[in-house]
TORKOL-4160 file (C-alpha; in steps of 0.2 Angstrom, whole numbers, padded with zeros to 4 digits, m for minus):
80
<pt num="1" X="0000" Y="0000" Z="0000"/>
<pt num="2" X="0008" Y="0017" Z="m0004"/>
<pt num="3" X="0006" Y="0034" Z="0006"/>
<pt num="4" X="m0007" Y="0039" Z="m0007"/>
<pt num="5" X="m0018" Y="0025" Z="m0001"/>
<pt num="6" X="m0020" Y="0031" Z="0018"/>
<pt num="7" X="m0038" Y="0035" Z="0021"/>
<pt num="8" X="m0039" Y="0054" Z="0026"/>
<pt num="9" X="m0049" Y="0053" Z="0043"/>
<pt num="10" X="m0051" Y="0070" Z="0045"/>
<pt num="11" X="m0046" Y="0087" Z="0040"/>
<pt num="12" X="m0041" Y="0095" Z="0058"/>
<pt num="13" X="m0031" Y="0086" Z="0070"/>
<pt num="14" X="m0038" Y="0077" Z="0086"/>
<pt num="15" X="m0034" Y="0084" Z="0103"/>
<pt num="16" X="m0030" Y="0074" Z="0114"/>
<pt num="17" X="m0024" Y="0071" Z="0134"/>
<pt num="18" X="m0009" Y="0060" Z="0135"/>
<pt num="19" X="m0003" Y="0049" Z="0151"/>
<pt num="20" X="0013" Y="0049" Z="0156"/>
<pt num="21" X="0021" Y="0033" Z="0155"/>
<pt num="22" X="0005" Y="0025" Z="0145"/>
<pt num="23" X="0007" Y="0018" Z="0128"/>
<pt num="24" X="m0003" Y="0024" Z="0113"/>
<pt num="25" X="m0004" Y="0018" Z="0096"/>
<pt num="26" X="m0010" Y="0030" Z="0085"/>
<pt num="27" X="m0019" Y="0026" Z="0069"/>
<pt num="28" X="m0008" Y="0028" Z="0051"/>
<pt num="29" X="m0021" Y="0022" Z="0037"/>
<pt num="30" X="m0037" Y="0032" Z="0044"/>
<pt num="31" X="m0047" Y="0018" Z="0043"/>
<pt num="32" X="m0050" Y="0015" Z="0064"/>
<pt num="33" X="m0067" Y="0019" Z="0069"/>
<pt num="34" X="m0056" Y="0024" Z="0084"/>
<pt num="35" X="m0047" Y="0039" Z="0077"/>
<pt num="36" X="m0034" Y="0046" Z="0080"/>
<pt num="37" X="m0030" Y="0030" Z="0089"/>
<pt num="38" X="m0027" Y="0011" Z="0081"/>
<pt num="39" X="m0043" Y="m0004" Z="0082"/>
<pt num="40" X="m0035" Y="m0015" Z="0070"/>
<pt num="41" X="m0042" Y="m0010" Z="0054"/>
<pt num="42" X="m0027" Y="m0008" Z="0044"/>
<pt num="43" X="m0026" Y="m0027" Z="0045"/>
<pt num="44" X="m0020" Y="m0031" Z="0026"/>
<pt num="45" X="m0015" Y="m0015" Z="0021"/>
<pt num="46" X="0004" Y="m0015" Z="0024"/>
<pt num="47" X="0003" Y="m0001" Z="0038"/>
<pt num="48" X="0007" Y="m0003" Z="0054"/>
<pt num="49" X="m0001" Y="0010" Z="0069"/>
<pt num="50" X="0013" Y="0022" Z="0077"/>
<pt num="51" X="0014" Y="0015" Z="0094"/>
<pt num="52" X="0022" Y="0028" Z="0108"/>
<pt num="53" X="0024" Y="0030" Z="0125"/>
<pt num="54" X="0020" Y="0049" Z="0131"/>
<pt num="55" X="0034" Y="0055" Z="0139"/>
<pt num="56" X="0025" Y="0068" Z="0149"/>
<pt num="57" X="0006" Y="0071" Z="0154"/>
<pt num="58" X="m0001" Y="0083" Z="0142"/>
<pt num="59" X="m0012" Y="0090" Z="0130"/>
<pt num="60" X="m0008" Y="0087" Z="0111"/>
<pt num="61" X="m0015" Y="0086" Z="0093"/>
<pt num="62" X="m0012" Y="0071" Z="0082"/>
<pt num="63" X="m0013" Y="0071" Z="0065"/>
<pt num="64" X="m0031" Y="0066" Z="0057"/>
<pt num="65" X="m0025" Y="0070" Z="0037"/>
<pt num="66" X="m0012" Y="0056" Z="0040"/>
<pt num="67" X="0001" Y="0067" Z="0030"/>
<pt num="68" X="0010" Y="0073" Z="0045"/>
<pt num="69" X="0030" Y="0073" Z="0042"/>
<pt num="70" X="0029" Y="0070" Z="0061"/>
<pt num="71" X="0020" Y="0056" Z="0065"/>
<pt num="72" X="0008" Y="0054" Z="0076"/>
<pt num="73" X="0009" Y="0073" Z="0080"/>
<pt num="74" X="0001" Y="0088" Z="0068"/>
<pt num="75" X="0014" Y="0097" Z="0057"/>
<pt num="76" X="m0001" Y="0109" Z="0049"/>
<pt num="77" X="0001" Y="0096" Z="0032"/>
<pt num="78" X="m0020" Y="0096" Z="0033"/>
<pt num="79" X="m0020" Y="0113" Z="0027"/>
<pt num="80" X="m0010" Y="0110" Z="0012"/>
């Protein structure tokens, strides 16, 4: 599956409260019902989720476009 295949799963990034020490696995395809985090839908599609530990509790915004340079984190790519 290439890049061009990821489903967009939204046009503005999710905020989101991390945990420190808890681990996340964010969503790369857009297809989770689950956004911006991982339910096994990209089964198949030759992406894997972006799995992370936050290293600090805190309020961010994770990419929904999927086009992020900065995986799993916003880089502004959905206004592009």
């Amino acid at each position: 599956m290439s890049h061009a295949d990821v489903q967009r799963a939204g046009d503005l990034p999710a905020k989101v409260d991390l945990t420190e020490g808890e681990t996340y696995g964010w969503c790369a395809c857009g297809r989770s019902s689950k956004q911006p985090f991982c339910d096994g839908s990209h089964q198949g599609t030759g992406l894997d989720p972006v799995v992370f530990v936050a290293r600090k509790t805190e309020t961010v915004f994770l990419c929904q476009c999927k086009q992020t340079g900065t995986p799993p984190l916003c880089d502004g790519s959905h206004s592009q």
